[in-house]
N, C-alpha and C positions, 0 to 999 in steps of 0.2 A: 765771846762767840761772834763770829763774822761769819757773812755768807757771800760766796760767790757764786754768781748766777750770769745769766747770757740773756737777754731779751731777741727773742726772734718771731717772726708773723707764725710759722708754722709749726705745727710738733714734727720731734725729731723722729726720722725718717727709720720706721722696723726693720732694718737690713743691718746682717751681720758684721759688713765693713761701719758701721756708725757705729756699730755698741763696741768695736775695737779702738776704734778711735779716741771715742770715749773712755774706754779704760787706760789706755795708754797716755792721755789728755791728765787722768786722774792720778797716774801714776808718776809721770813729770812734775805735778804739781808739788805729792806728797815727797820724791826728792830733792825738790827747790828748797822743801822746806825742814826738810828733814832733822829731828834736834833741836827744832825751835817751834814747831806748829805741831800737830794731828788733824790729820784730815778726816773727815768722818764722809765717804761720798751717802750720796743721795742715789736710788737706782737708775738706770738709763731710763728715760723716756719721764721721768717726775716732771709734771708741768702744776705752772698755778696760771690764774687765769692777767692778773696782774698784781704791782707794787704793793697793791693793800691786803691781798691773799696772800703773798709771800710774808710779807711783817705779820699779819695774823699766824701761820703756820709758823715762824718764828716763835712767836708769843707764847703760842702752843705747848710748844716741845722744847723749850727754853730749856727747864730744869733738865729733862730726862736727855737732851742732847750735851748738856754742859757737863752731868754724871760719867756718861760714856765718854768724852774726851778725856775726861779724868782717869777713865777703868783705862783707856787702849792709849794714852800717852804714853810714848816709846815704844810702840808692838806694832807688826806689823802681819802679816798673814801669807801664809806659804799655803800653795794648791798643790795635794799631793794625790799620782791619780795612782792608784793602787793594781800591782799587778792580779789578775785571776789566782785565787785560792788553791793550791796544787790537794785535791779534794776529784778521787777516781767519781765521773757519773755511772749513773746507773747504767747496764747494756740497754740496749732497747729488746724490748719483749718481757723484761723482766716483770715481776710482781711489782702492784701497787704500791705492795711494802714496800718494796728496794727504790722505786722511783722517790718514796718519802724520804727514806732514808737518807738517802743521796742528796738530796735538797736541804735536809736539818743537818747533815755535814757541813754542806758549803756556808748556810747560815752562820753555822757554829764559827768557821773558819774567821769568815770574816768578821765576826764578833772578835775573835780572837785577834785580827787585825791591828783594829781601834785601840784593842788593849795595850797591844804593843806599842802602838800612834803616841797613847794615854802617857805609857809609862817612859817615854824619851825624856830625860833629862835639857830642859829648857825651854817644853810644849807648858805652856798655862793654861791653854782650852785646846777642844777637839770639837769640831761639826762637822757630820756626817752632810755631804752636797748626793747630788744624783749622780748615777752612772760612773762608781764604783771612785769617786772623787771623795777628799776628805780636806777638810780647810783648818789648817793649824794657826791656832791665833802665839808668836813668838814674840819674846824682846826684840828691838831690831838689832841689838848685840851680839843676839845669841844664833842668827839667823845662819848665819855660814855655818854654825858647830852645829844646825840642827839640821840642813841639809848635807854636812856629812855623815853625823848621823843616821840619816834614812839613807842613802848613801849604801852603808854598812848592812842593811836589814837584811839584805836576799841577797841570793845567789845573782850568775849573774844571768840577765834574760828576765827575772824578775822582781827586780831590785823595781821601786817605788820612781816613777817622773813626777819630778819635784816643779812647780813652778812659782815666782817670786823673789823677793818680799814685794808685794801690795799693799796697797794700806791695807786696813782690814776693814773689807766689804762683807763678808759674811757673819762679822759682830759689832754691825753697828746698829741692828734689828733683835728686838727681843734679850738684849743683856746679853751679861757672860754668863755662863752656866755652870 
């Protein structure tokens, strides 16, 4: 287990061109190293105060960070942002009912999504992100057969934008599931 780190006076700066930079910083890394390392990031903005809080936080999470290099060694994590559910709304003026209705459809829909996410041959995990994003944890082998795959899902207009491989940032918190 090795950790790289940056020593700087200030925390890093809450704007959207640094948390890109950052990922893109993370993602260079993880193909520098790619088949001989896994990189597990740390999220944008993790600061320790100094050298002896970092080797503490180290200490720490020693076992449970050296487990998870273990589960995501070779995988890597595709972001796939999911078209809207073709799921008719309610008209407006309609009954209470229909507006439920229409809403436990869409729900349904995209339950049914995931399932489909689930059941691709070469996905190992699935995590539901915000705003209709879903984070696939893949072998990094298997990553081009699993982006033509989704590829394949829909029609066209709503076929699935795929983005990656990244390392996997979204399992490297809380396990695989």
């Amino acid at each position: 287990l090795a950790v790289l780190h940056r020593e700087q006076a200030d925390p890093p700066p809450p704007d959207a061109q640094a948390v890109l930079a950052f990922g893109q910083a993370l993602r260079e890394l993880a193909d520098d190293v790619a088949g001989e390392l896994t990189v597990l990031p740390m999220r944008y903005g993790s600061v320790v105060p100094d050298r002896e809080a970092l080797h503490d936080l180290v200490e720490e999470h020693h076992d449970e960070w050296h487990a998870l290099l273990h589960a995501l060694g070779g995988r890597v994590e595709l972001i796939v942002h999911l078209p809207e559910p073709d799921v008719p709304a309610a008209p407006p003026g309609d009954s209470g009912r229909d507006y439920l209705e229409a809403r436990a459809a869409a729900v349904h829909a995209q339950e049914a999504q995931l399932e489909q996410l689930r059941g691709l041959d070469g996905v190992e995990d699935v995590r539901a992100l915000r705003r209709r994003r879903v984070s696939l944890l893949v072998a990094t082998s298997a990553a081009d057969q699993v982006r033509q795959r989704l590829a394949a899902l829909g029609p066209a207009g709503a076929t699935p934008v795929v983005t990656g491989p990244w390392p996997p940032f979204s399992f490297c918190e809380g396990g695989l599931s």
